[in-house]
MINU-485419 format. One record per residue (C-alpha): residue number from 0; residue in three letters; x, y, z. Coordinates in nm, 2 decimals, always signed. Example, Ala and Ser with C-alpha at 12.3 -4.5 7.8 and 13.67 -1.06 7.14 Angstrom:
% MINU-485419
   i  aa     px     py     pz
   0 ALA  +1.23  -0.45  +0.78
   1 SER  +1.37  -0.11  +0.71
% end
This chain:
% MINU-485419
   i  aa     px     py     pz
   0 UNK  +5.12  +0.16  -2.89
   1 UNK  +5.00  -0.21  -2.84
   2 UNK  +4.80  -0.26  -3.14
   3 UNK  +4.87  -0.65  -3.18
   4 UNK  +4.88  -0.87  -2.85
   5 UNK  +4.92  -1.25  -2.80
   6 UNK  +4.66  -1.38  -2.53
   7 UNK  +4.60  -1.75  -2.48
   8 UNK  +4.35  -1.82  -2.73
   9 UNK  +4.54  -1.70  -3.02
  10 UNK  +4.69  -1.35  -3.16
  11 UNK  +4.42  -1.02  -3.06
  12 UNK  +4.46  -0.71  -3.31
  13 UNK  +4.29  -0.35  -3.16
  14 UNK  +4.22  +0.00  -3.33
  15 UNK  +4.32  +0.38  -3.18
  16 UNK  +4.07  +0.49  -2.98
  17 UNK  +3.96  +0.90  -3.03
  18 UNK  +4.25  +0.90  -2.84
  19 UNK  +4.51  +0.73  -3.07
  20 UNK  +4.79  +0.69  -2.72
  21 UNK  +4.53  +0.46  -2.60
  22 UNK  +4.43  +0.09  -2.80
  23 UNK  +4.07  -0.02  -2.76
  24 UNK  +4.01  -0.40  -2.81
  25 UNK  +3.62  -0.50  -2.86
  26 UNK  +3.46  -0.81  -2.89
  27 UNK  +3.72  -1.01  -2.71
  28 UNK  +3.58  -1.39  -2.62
  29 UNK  +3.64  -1.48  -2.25
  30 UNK  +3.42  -1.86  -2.30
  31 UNK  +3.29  -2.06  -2.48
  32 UNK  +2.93  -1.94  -2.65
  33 UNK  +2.71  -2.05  -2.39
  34 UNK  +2.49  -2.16  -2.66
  35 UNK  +2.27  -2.56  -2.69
  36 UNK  +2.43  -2.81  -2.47
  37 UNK  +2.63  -2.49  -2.25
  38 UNK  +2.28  -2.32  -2.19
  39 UNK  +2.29  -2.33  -1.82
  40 UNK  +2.61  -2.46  -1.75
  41 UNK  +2.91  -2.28  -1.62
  42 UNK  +3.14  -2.09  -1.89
  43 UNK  +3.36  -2.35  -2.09
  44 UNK  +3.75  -2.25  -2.20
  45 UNK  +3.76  -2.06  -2.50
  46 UNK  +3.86  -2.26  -2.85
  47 UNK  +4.20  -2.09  -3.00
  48 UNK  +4.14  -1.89  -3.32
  49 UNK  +4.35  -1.89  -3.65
  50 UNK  +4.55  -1.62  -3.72
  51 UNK  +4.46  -1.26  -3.60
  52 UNK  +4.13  -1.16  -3.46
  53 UNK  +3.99  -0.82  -3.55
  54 UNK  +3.88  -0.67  -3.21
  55 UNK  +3.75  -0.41  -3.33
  56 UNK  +3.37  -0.38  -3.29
  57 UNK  +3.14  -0.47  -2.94
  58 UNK  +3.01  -0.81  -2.95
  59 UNK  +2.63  -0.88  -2.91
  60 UNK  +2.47  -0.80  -2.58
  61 UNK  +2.31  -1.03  -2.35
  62 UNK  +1.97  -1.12  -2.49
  63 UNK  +1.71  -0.91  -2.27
  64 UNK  +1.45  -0.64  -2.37
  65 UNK  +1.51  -0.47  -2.66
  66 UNK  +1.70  -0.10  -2.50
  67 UNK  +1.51  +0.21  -2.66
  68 UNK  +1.17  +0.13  -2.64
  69 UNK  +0.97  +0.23  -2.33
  70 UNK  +0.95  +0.62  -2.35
  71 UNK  +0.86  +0.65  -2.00
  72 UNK  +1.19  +0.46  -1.87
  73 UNK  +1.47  +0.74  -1.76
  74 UNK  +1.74  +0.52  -1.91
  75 UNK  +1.58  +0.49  -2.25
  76 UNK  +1.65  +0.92  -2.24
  77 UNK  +1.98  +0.82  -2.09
  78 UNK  +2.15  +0.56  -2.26
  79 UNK  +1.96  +0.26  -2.36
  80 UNK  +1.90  +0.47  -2.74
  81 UNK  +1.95  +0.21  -2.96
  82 UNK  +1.71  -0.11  -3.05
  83 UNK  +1.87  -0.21  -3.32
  84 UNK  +2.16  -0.32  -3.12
  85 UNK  +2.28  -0.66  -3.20
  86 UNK  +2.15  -0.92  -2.90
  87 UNK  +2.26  -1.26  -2.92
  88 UNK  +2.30  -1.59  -2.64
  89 UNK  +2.65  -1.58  -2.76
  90 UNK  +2.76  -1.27  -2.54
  91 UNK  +3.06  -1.33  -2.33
  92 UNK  +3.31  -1.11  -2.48
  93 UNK  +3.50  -0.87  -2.30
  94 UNK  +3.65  -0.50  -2.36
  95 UNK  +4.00  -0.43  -2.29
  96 UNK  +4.14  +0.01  -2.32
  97 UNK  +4.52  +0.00  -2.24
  98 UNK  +4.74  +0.28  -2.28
  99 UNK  +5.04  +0.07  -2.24
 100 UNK  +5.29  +0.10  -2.54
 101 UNK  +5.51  -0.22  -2.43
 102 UNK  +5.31  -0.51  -2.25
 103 UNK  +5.61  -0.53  -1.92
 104 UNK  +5.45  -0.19  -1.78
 105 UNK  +5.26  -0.38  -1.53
 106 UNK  +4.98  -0.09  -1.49
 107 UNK  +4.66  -0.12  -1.25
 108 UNK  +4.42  -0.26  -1.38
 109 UNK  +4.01  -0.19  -1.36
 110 UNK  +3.72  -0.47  -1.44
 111 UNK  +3.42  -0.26  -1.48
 112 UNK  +3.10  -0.48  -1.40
 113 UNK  +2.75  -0.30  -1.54
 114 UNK  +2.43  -0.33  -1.35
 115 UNK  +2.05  -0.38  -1.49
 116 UNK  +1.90  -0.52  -1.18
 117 UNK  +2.03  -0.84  -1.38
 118 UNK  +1.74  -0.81  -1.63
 119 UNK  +1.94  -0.58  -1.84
 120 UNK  +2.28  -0.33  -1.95
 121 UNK  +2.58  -0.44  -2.17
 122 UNK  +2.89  -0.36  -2.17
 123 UNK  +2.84  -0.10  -2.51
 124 UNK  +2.65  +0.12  -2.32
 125 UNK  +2.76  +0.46  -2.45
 126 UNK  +2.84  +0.60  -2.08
 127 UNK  +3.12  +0.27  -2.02
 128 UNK  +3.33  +0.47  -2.22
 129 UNK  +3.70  +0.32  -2.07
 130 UNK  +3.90  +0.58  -2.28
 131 UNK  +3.91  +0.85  -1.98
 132 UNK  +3.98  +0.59  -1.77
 133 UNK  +4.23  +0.46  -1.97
 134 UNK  +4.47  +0.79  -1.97
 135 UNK  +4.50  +0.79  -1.65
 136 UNK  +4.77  +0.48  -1.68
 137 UNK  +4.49  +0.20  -1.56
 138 UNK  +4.44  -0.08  -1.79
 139 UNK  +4.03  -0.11  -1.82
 140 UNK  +3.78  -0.39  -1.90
 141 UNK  +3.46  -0.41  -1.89
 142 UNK  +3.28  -0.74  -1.88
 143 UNK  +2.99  -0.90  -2.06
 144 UNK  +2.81  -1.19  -1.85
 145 UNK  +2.42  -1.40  -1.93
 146 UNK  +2.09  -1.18  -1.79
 147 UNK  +1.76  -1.30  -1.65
 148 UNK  +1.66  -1.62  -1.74
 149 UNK  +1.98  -1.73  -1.87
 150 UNK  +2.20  -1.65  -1.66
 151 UNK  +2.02  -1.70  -1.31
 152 UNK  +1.79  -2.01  -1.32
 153 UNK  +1.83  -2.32  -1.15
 154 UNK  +1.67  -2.68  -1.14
 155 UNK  +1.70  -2.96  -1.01
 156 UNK  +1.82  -3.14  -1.33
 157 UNK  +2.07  -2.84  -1.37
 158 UNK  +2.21  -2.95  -1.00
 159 UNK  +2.20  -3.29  -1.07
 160 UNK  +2.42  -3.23  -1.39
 161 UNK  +2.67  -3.08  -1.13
 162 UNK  +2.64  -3.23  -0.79
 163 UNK  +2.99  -3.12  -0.68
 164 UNK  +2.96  -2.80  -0.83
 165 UNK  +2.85  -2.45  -0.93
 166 UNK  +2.46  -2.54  -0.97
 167 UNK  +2.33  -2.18  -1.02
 168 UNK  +2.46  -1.80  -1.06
 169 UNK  +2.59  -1.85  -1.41
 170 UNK  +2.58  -1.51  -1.47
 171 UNK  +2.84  -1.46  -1.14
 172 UNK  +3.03  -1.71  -1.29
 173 UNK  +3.03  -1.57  -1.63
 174 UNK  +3.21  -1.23  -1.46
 175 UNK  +3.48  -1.41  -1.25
 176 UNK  +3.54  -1.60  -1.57
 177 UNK  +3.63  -1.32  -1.69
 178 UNK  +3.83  -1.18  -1.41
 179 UNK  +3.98  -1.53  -1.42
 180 UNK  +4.09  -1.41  -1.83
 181 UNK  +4.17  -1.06  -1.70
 182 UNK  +4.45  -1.26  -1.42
 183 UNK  +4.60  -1.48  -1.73
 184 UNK  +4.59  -1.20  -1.99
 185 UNK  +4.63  -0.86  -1.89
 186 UNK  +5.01  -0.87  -1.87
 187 UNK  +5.02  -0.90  -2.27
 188 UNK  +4.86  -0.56  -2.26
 189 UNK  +5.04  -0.40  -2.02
 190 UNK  +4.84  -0.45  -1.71
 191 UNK  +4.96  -0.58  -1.35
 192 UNK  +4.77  -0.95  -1.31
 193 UNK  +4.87  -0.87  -0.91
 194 UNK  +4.71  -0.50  -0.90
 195 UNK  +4.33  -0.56  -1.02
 196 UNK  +4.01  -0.34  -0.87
 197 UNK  +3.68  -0.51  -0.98
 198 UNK  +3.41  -0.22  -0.92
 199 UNK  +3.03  -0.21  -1.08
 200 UNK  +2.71  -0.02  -0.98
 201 UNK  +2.35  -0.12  -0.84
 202 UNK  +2.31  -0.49  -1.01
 203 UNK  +2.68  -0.47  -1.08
 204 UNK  +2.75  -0.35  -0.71
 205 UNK  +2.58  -0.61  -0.61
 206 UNK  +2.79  -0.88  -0.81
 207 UNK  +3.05  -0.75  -0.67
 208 UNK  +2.97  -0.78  -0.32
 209 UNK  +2.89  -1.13  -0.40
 210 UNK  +3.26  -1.17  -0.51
 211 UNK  +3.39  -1.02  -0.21
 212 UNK  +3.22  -1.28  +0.02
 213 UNK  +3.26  -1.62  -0.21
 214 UNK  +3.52  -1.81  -0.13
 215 UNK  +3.54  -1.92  -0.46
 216 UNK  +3.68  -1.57  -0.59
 217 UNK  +3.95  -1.54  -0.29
 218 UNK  +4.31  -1.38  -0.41
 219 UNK  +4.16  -1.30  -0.77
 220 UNK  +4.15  -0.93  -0.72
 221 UNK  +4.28  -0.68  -0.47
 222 UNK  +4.04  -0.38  -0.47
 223 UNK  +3.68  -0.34  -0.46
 224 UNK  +3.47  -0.02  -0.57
 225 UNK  +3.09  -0.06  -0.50
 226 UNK  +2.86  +0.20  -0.67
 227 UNK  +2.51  +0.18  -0.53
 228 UNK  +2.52  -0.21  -0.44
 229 UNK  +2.29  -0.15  -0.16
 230 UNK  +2.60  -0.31  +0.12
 231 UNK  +2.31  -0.41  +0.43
 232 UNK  +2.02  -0.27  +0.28
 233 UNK  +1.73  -0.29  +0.48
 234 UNK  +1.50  -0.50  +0.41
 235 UNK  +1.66  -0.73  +0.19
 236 UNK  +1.84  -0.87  +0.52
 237 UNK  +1.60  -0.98  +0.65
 238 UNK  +1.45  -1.14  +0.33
 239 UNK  +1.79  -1.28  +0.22
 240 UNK  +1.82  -1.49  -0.11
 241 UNK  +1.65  -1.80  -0.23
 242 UNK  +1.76  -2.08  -0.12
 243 UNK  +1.86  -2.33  -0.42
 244 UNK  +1.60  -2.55  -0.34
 245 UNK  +1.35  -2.26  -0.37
 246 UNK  +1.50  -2.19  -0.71
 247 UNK  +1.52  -2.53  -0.82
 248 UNK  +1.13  -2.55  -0.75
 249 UNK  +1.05  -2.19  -0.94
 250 UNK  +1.30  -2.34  -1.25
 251 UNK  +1.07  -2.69  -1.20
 252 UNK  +0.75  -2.47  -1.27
 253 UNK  +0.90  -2.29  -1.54
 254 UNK  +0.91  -2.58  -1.73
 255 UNK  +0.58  -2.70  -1.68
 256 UNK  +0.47  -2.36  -1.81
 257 UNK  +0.71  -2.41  -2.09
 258 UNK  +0.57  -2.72  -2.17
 259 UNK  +0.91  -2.95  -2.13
 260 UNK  +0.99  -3.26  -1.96
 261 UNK  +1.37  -3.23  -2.02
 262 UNK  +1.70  -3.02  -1.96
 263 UNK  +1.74  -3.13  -2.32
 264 UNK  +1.45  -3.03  -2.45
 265 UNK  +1.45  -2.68  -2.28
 266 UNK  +1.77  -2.63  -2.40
 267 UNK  +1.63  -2.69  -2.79
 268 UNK  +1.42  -2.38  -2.71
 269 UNK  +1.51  -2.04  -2.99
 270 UNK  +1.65  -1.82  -2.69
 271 UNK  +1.46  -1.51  -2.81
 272 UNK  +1.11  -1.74  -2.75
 273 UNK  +1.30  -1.90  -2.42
 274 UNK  +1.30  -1.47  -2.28
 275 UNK  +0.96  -1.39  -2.39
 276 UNK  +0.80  -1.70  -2.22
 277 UNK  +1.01  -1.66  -1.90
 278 UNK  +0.91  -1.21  -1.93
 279 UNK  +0.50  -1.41  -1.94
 280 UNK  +0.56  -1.62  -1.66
 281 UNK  +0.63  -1.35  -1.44
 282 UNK  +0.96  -1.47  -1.24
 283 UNK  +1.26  -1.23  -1.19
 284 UNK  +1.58  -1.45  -1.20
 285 UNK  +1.83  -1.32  -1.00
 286 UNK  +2.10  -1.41  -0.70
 287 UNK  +2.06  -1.80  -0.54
 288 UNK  +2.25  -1.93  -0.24
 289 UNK  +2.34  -2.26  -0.41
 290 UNK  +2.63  -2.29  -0.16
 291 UNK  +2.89  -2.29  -0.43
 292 UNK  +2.93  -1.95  -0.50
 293 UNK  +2.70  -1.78  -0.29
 294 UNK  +2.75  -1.98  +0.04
 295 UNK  +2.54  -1.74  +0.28
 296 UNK  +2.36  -1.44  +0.27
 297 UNK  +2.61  -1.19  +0.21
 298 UNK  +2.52  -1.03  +0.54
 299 UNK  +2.60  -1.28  +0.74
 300 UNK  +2.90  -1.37  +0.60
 301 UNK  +3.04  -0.99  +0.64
 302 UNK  +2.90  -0.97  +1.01
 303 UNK  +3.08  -1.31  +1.07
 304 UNK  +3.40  -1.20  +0.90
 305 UNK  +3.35  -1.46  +0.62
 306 UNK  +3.49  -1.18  +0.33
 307 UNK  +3.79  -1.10  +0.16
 308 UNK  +3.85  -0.78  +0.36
 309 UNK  +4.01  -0.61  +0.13
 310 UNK  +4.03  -0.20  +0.05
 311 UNK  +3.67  -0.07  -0.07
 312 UNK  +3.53  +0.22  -0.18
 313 UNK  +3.12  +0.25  -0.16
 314 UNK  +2.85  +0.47  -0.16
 315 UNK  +2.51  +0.60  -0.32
 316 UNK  +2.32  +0.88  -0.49
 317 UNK  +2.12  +1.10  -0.34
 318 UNK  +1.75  +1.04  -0.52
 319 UNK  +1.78  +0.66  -0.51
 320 UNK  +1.55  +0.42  -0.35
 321 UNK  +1.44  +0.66  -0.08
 322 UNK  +1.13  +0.53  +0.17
 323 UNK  +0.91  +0.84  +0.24
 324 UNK  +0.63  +0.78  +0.50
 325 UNK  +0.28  +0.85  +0.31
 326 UNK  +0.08  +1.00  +0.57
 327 UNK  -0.17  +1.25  +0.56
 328 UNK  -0.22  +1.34  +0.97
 329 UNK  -0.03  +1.35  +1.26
 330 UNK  -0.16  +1.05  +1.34
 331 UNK  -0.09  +0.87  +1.01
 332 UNK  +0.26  +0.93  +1.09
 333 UNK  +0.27  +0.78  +1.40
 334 UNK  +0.12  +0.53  +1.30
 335 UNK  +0.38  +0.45  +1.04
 336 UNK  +0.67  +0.53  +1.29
 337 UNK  +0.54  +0.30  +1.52
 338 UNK  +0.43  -0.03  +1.25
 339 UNK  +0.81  +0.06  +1.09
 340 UNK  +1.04  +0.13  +1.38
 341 UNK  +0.86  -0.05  +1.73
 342 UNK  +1.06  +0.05  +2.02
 343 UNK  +1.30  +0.32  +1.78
 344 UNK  +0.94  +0.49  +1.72
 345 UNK  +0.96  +0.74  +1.99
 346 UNK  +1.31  +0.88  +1.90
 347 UNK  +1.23  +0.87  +1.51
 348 UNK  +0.91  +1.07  +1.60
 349 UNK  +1.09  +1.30  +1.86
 350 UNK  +1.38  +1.35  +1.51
 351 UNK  +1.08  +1.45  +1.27
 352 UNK  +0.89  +1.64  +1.48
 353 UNK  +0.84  +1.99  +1.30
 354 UNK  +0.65  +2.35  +1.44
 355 UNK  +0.26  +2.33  +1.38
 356 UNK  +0.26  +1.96  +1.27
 357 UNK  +0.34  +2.01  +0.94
 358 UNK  +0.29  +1.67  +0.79
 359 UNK  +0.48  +1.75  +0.48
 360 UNK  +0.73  +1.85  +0.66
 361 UNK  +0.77  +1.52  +0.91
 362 UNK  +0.71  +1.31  +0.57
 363 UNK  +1.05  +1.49  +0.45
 364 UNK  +1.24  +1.47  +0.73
 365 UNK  +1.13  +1.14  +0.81
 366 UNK  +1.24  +0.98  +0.46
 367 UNK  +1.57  +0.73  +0.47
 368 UNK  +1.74  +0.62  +0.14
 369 UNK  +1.75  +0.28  +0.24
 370 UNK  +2.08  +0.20  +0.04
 371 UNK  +2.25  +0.50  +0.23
 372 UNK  +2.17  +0.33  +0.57
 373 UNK  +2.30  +0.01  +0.38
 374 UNK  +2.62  +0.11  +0.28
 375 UNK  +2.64  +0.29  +0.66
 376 UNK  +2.61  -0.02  +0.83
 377 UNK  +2.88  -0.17  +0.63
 378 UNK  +3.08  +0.12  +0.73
 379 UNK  +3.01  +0.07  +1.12
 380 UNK  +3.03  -0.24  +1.11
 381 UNK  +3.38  -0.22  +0.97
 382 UNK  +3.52  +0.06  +1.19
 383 UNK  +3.40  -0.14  +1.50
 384 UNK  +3.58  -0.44  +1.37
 385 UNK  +3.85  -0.27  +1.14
 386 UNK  +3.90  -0.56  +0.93
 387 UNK  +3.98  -0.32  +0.63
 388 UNK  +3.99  +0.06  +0.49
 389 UNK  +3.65  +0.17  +0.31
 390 UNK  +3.61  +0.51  +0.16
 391 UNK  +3.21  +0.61  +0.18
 392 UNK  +3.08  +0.88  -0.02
 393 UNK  +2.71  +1.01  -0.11
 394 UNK  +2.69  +1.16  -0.53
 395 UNK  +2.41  +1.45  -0.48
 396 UNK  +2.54  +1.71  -0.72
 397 UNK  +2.28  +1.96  -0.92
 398 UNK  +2.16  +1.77  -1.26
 399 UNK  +2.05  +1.94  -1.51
 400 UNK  +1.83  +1.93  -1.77
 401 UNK  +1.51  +1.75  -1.61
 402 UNK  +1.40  +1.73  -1.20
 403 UNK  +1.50  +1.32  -1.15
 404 UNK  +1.80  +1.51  -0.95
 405 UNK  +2.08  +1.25  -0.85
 406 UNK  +1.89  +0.95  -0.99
 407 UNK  +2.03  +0.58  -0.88
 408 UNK  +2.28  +0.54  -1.17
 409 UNK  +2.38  +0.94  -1.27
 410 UNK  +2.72  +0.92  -1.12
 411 UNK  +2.84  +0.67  -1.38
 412 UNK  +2.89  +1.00  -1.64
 413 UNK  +3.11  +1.15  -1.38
 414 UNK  +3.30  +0.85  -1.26
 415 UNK  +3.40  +0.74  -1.62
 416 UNK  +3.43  +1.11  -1.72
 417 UNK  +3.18  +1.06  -2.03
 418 UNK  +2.94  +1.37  -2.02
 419 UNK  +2.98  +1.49  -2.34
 420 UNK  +2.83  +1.19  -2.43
 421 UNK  +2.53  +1.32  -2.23
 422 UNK  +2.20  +1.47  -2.36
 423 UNK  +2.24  +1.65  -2.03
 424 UNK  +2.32  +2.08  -2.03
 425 UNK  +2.64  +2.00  -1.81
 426 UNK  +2.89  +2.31  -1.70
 427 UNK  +3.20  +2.36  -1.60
 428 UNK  +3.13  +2.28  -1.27
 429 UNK  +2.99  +1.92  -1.39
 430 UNK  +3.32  +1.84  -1.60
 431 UNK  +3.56  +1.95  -1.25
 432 UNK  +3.37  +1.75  -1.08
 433 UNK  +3.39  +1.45  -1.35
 434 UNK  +3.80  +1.49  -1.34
 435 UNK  +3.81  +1.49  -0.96
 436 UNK  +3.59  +1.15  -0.94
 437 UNK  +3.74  +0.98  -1.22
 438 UNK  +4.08  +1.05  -1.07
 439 UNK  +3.94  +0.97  -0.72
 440 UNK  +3.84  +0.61  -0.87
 441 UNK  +4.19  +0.56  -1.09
 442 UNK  +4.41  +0.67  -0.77
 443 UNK  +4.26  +0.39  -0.57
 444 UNK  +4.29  +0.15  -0.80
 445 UNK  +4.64  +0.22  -0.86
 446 UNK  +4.78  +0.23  -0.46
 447 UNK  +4.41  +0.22  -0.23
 448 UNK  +4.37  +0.56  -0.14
 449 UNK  +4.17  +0.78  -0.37
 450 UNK  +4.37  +1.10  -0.26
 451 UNK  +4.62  +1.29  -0.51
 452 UNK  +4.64  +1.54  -0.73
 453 UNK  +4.40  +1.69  -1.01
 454 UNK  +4.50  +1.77  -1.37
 455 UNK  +4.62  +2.12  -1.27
 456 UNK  +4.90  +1.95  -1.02
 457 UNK  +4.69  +2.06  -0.73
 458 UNK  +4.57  +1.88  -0.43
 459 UNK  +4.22  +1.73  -0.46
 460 UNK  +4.02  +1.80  -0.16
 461 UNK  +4.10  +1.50  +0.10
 462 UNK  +3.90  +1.22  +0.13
 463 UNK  +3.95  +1.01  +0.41
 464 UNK  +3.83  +0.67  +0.53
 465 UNK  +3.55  +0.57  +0.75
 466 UNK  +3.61  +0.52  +1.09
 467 UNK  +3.48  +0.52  +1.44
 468 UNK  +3.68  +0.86  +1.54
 469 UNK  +3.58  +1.00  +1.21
 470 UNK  +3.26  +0.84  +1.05
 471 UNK  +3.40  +1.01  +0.71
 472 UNK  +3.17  +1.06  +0.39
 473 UNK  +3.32  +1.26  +0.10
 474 UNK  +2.97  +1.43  -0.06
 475 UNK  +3.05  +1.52  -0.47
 476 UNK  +2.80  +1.82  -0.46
 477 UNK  +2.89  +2.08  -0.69
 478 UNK  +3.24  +1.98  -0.55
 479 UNK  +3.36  +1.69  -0.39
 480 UNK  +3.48  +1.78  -0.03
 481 UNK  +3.38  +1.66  +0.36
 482 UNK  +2.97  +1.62  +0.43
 483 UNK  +2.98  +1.81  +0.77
 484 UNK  +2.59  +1.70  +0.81
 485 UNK  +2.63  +1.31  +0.74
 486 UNK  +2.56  +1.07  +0.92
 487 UNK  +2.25  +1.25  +1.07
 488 UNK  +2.10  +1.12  +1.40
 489 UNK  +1.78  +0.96  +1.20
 490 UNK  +2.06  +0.80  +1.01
 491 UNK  +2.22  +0.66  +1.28
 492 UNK  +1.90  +0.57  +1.44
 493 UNK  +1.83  +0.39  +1.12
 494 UNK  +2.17  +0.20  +1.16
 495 UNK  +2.15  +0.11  +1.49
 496 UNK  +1.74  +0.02  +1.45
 497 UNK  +1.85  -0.23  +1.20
 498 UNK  +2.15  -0.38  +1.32
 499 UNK  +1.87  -0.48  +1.62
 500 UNK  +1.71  -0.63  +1.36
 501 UNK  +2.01  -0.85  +1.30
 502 UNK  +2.03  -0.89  +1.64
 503 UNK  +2.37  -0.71  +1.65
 504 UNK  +2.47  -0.47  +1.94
% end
């Protein structure tokens, strides 16, 4: 097994994993600690080590609030457990499980990116497990990358720092630096530089459709897997991203509040006092379109054809982000279909009408999850266009063990295969279902088309793309086969209402 390998920086030493075919490096530094004078600036090279480094624990996490605390946050039940996890500005360190025994075996490789709504998540998390992955011959990393405050704030002495380039998004920057290490690296253990799939969920979903539409990422990967990144949703379209000179102005009363003059003097600040000022002030740091690395709403660039176009697979949950119309009477609810959908109002009404005017009922039928009807029009808009092959599928399996049912974020168990890691009651149906997705991801990473066989040499039930003959969605219920009911009229309703909006036909 590759135990020892020789990367760039110096000579990189692993430990067995439970599974001793497979090697588990920890803790491996992608950049430069983005720590005093690199606070806010793009992620520096690396400085080579003497002799060997001991990857063999996870490096801090990003600093953010402390995991394990609120009792009324699912994901503190879930996995954020532990607060005593270490939590340092020094974080960019990545994860590498290979189960390569000789580094010229040129497997696919997998860079995992974690979500958080970037506020939050690390790479430790206990479900980012890579071992399952890992047997199934991919190569897989998971990459650390600055939160919140640190990693997405801008100002105008930032940009002025940089005026020919990157200005904002240090925390994009931080994960295609890593990428970047993944393309130089990955050979030594074992992995195919020319054969990488970057996939992440919700936050991390999001990054990664930002990498699919910056030009500044072009040819660095080949595959794309996008877990609950929202694709269209509706409305953020229509709200888009600030504009850098709109961050540069929230960044500029940031550090009035702080109290600072200075870039220099901000960057003087203890980084644990830096968060909880910028948690008091009220701003949540996220996405900018600085024109670097974000050029354009994302949107717009994929309605425009401005993207990589390369294989995808994307989809949602079923209990995530869903708008349900809070109405009382009959005529509370048309009042709400006609203030939400204007001239669509008549056909959404006609779609929720129910016997007796059951209000309850309508207010059912007449909910959308809005990331659904995202991901759908990305699907549309790519069969219409047919610039690339995306698989679309909707997680909505039984959960057991409270009522949250398919809550945004419950597939990751079953797509790295880590229930047992779950408090959760799972059965066997859960852990079939774990295999089958976990082989569904791994199979398109490897050749672009999730289809093969499962573990007893059997066919796995087909799953084919999206397309305009055959809108496709593969539903993982209690099994993963063909949803014979999706898309349903109000979804398509939904799509084509807000493809109006974009003033697309």
């Amino acid at each position: 097994m590759l135990r020892r390998v020789v990367v760039e920086n110096g000579i990189l030493e692993g430990l067995p994993a439970a599974d001793p075919r497979i090697t588990v490096f920890k803790g491996v530094p992608f950049a430069a600690p983005p720590v005093g004078d690199l606070r806010w600036r793009p992620p520096q090279p690396c400085k080579n080590w003497e002799g060997v480094y001991k990857a063999y624990t996870f490096a801090p996490i990003s600093i953010q609030e402390t995991p394990g605390l609120d009792p009324n946050n699912i994901y503190t039940k879930e996995w954020h457990v532990d607060p005593n996890v270490p939590m340092s500005e020094d974080c960019l360190y990545l994860n590498i499980w290979t189960p390569a025994k000789h580094p010229d075996e040129k497997l696919p490789v997998m860079v995992w990116i974690f979500g958080g709504g970037l506020q939050v998540g690390y790479t430790s998390e206990m479900e980012f497990d890579g071992e399952r992955i890992a047997r199934r011959g991919i190569v897989f990393v998971s990459v650390n990358y600055r939160l919140n405050v640190f990693g997405f704030f801008a100002h105008s002495q930032i940009s002025a720092e940089n005026p020919d380039g990157p200005k904002a998004n240090f925390g994009l920057l931080d994960q295609l630096a890593g990428i970047a290490w993944v393309k130089r690296n990955i050979a030594a253990f074992g992995g195919d530089p020319d054969n990488i799939t970057i996939f992440g969920q919700s936050a991390g979903g999001g990054s990664v459709t930002a990498h699919v539409t910056s030009p500044v990422s072009k040819g660095m990967f080949q595959k794309a897997i996008i877990q609950s990144g929202g694709g269209f949703v509706p409305p953020r379209f229509n709200q888009g991203y600030p504009s850098l000179e709109e961050a540069e102005k929230m960044g500029e009363e940031f550090f009035k509040y702080l109290g600072v003059n200075s870039l220099d003097e901000a960057r003087k600040i203890d980084a644990k006092e830096l968060f909880e000022k910028s948690l008091s002030f009220g701003a949540r740091w996220g996405f900018v379109k600085d024109g670097y690395y974000i050029v354009d709403d994302p949107v717009k660039l994929i309605i425009e054809g401005k993207w990589h176009k390369i294989p995808l697979i994307m989809g949602h949950t079923g209990n995530e982000f869903v708008e349900r119309p809070n109405a009382k009477t009959v005529e509370e609810f048309k009042e709400y279909a006609y203030k939400k959908y204007q001239e669509d109002a008549e056909e959404y009404l006609r779609l929720c009408k129910v016997e007796n005017d059951d209000v309850e009922e309508m207010c059912r039928k007449g909910a959308v999850n809005m990331f659904e009807i995202g991901n759908l029009m990305w699907c549309e808009h790519n069969a219409e266009k047919k610039d690339t092959t995306i698989y679309c599928y909707c997680f909505d399996p039984e959960i057991p063990g409270d009522d949250a049912g398919s809550f945004h974020s419950s597939e990751l168990w079953f797509t790295f295969e880590t229930l047992a890691k779950c408090w959760r009651p799972f059965v066997g149906k859960h852990y079939d279902l774990a295999r089958q997705m976990c082989n569904y991801w791994t199979n398109f990473a490897k050749k672009g088309d999730p289809n093969g066989l499962d573990a007893d040499g059997t066919p796995m039930p087909e799953w084919r793309p999206y397309t305009k003959e055959e809108p496709f969605i593969m539903l993982f219920g209690d099994k993963p086969g063909k949803d014979p009911n999706r898309p349903t009229e109000l979804m398509k309703l939904m799509v084509k209402h807000y493809f109006k909006r974009l003033n697309i036909k």
